[in-house]
N, C-alpha and C positions, 0 to 999 in steps of 0.2 A: 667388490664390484666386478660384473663379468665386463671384462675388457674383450670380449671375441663378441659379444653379444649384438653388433650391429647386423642390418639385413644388409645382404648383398645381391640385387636385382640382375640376375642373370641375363644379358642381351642377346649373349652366344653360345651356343654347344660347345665349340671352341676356346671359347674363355675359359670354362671351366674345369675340358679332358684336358688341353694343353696338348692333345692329338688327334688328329683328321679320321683316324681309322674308326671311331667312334660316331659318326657324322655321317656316316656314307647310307647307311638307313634309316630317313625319319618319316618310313608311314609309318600310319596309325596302327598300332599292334591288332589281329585279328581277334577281335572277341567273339566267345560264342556266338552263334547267332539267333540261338533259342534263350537263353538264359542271360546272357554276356556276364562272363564271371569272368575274377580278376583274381589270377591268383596271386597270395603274397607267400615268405617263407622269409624265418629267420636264422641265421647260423651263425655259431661261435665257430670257429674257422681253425683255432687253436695253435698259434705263433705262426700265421704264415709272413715270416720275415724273409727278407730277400739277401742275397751274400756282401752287398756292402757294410764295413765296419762305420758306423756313424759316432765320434764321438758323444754326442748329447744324451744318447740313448744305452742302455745294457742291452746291449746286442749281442755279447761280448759267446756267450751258447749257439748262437744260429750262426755261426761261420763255419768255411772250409775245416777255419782248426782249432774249431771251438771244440764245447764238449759234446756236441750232435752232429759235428761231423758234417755239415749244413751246407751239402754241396749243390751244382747245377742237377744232378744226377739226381740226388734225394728231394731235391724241390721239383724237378717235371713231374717226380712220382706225385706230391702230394697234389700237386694241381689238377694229374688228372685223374687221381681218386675222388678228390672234392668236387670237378668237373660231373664225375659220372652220375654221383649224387645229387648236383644241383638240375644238370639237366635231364634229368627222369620226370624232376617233378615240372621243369619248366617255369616255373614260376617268372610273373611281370614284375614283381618289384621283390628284390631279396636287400635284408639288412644285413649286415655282417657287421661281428666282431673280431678282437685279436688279428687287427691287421697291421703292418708296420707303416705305411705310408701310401702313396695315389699311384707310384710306379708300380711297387708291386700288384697292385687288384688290378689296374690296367693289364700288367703284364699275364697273371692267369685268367683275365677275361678272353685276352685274345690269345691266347696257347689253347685252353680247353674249354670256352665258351662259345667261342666263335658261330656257330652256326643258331645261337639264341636269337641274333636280333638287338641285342641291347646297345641301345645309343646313350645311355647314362651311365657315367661310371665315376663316384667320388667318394674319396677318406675324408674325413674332417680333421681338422686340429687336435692335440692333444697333448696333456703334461703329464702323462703316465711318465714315470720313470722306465720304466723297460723299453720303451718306446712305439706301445701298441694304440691303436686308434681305434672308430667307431667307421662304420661305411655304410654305402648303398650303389646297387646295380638294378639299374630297372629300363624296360624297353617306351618309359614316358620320359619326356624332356624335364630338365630342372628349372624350375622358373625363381626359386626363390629358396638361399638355404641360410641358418645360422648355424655357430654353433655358442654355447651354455655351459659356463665354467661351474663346476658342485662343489669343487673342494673350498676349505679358506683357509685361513694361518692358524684356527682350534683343530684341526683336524692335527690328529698328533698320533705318530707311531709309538710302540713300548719303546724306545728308546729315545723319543722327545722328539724326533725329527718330523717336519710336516709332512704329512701323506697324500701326495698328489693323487689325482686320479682323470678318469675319460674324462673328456667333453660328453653332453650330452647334445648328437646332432641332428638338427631336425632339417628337414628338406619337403620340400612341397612340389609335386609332379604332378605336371598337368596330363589328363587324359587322354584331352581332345574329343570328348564325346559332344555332339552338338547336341542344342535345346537342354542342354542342365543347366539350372539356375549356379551352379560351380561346379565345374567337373575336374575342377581340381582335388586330391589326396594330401595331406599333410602326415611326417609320421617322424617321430622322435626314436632312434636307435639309442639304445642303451647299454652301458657293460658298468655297474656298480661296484663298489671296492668289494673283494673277494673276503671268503671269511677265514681267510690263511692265517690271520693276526688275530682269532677268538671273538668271543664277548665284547672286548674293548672297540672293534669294527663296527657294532652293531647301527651307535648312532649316526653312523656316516652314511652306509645304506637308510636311515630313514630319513637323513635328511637331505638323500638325494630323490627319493619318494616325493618328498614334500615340495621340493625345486623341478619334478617332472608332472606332478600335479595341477600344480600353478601354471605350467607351459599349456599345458593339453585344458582347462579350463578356461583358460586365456584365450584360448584359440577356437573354442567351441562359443563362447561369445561373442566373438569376430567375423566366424564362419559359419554361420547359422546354418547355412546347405552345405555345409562338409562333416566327410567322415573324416575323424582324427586317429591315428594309431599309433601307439607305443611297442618297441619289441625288442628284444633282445636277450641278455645274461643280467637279470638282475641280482644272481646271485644270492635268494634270496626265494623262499618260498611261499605260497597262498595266505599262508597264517602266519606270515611272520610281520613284526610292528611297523618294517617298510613298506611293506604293503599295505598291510590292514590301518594304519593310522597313519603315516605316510603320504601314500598316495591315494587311499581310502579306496580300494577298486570296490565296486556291486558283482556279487555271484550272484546276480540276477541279471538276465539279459531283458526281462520288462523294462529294467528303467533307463535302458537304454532311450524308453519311447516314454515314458511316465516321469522321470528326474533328466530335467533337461541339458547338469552339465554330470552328470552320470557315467564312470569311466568303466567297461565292462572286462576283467582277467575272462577270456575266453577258455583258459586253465579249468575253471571250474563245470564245464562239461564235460571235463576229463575224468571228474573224481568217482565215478561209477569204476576207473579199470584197476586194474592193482598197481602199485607204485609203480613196480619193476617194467610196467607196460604202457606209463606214462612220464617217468623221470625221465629228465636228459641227459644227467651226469650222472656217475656212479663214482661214490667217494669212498675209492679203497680202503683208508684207514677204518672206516666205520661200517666195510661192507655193505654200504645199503645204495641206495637211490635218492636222487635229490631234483627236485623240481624244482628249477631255475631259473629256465629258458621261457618267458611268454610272450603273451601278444596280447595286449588290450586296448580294449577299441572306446573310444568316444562318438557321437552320434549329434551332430547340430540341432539344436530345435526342431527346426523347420523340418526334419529328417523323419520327424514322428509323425508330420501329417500325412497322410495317405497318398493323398495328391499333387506332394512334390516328389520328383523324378530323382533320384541321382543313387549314388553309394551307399550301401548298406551291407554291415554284418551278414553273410551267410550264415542261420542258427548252427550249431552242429558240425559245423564243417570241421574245428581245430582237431588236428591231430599231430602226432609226434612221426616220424619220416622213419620208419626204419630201414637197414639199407645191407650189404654183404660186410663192410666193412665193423667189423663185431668180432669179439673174443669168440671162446667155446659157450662153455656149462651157462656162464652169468650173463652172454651176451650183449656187454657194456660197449659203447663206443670205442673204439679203436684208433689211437692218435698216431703218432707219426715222432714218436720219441726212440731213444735209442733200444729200448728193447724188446723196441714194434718192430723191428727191422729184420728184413732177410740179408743176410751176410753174402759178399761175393765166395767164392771157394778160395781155398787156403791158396796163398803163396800171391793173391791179388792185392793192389793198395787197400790202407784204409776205406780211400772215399769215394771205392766203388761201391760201398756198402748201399743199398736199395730201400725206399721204404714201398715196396711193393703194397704191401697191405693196409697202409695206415690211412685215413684222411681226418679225424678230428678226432679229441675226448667228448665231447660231444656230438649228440643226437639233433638235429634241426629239429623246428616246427613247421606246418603248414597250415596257413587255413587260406576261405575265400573271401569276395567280397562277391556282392550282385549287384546291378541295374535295377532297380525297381522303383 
């Protein structure tokens, strides 16, 4: 039974940063004025943990004297590599994965977001063993979040021990656009157990498919004028039985308007480019490219009629973010591990060490929504 699964009806901005500095701007975000598009992006973030030792968690690598060396000094860097990248593209509502907790996204919202705008900022719960979470930053208000326990006590590592994993958390952020029958967004962030553990992983990504299925179906029942979205590190590529039987996405965006609870991997207008130009992750052991990272979109009923107003998929818009922060020849994302690092010059401490270049192993996503 998911024991995190009640709604919790947000009254205050307040109540749920747990800090003012977040509050201080809540107009209405400027949307185009020709188009009004809404951008969204999602990003695996890649251990951005903060320097407190937490017993409950394996934190035990991202400290001062850990084994990265996981100073004040190497986390400004990562924040504002990751800063640079996120605000290029700007984006209204970004997901994020691999975060430790609400202090820290709080704390690189306001180091190197600051001039965004964003008045929402939340981690969800989570039983990851490491002690990594799901999140979301976006410049609409929270009016409504859960969060969605995947794992249970069959879920079993090679060594017998249960395999915990993310919450999966969904949040719903209202617009504020007047005359929409809801101009509210809902959207489920995801980070699916990794395939570190082989074949034997496999059924737990589809049966966390099959539990983010049900959410997003669920919810396009309910919200017949809302768009629904999914995004994140599924871990887990187009063709694989998490997706394909799982959560059963359409590589058809028609039925977004023709199958009414129709859940669309935007992934699949990617597949015209070559992997290396649409993978997010590059998985060294195998040398190759792995498509991971998506975004899919659901569409309410009502959304197909012409003559209701509100949020809709931009066709074509998904693309993959490329950014400076990239190797050479294979140009794979660039993370912020120990030997991403530029080194102080000799005869200086350890933990001057710098991650000048690093901000994620992963490549974000982007796509839009429209007004129509």
């Amino acid at each position: 039974m998911d024991t995190k699964g009640l709604r919790m009806r947000l009254t205050a901005l307040s109540l749920m940063l747990g800090a003012p500095v977040f509050a201080q701007d809540r107009r209405q975000p400027d949307l185009d004025s020709r188009t009004q598009e809404l951008r969204l992006m999602s990003y695996n973030l890649q251990n951005l943990f903060d320097l407190v030792d937490r017993p409950d968690t394996q934190d035990e690598e991202f400290l001062p004297t850990g084994k990265q060396k996981w100073t004040q000094v190497v986390l400004n860097d990562k924040f504002k590599n990751l800063g640079a990248i996120v605000a290029a593209e700007s984006p209204d509502i970004l997901g994020v994965t691999e975060v430790e907790n609400q202090a820290i996204l709080e704390e690189w919202v306001r180091s190197s977001l600051k001039g965004q705008r964003y008045q929402s900022v939340l981690a969800g719960p989570s039983d990851d063993a490491r002690g990594i979470t799901n999140g979301i930053i976006s410049r609409f208000p929270v009016v409504e979040t859960q969060s969605h326990r995947v794992w249970n006590s069959s879920w079993r590592r090679e060594n017998g021990q249960v395999q915990t994993t993310r919450d999966i958390l969904e949040v719903t952020l209202d617009t504020q656009v007047p005359g929409l029958q809801d101009s509210k967004i809902t959207v489920f962030v995801n980070h699916w157990p990794s395939r570190a553990g082989g074949p034997a992983r496999e059924f737990m990504r589809i049966e966390a498919g099959k539990k983010l299925g049900e959410l997003m179906r669920q919810r396009l029942k309910e919200f017949p004028s809302r768009t629904i979205l999914a995004l994140g590190d599924f871990n887990d590529e187009l063709s694989d039985r998490s997706m394909t039987e799982g959560l059963s996405v359409s590589a058809r965006i028609e039925d977004l308007v023709t199958q009414p609870l129709a859940v669309f991997a935007t992934g699949f207008e990617m597949l015209g480019l070559p992997l290396e130009k649409r993978g997010t992750y590059y998985f060294k052991k195998e040398n190759q490219w792995n498509e991971i990272d998506h975004i899919v979109v659901g569409q309410g009923e009502q959304l197909g009629r012409s003559e209701i107003r509100g949020w809709r998929y931009r066709p074509a818009s998904i693309r993959r973010v490329d950014h400076a922060f990239v190797r050479g020849g294979l140009k794979e994302p660039l993370g912020c591990e120990l030997d991403d690092r530029a080194y102080a010059p000799k005869g200086k401490a350890a933990n001057d060490a710098r991650c000048l270049y690093g901000a994620s192993d992963h490549y974000p996503l982007a796509a839009k929504l429209w007004l129509r």
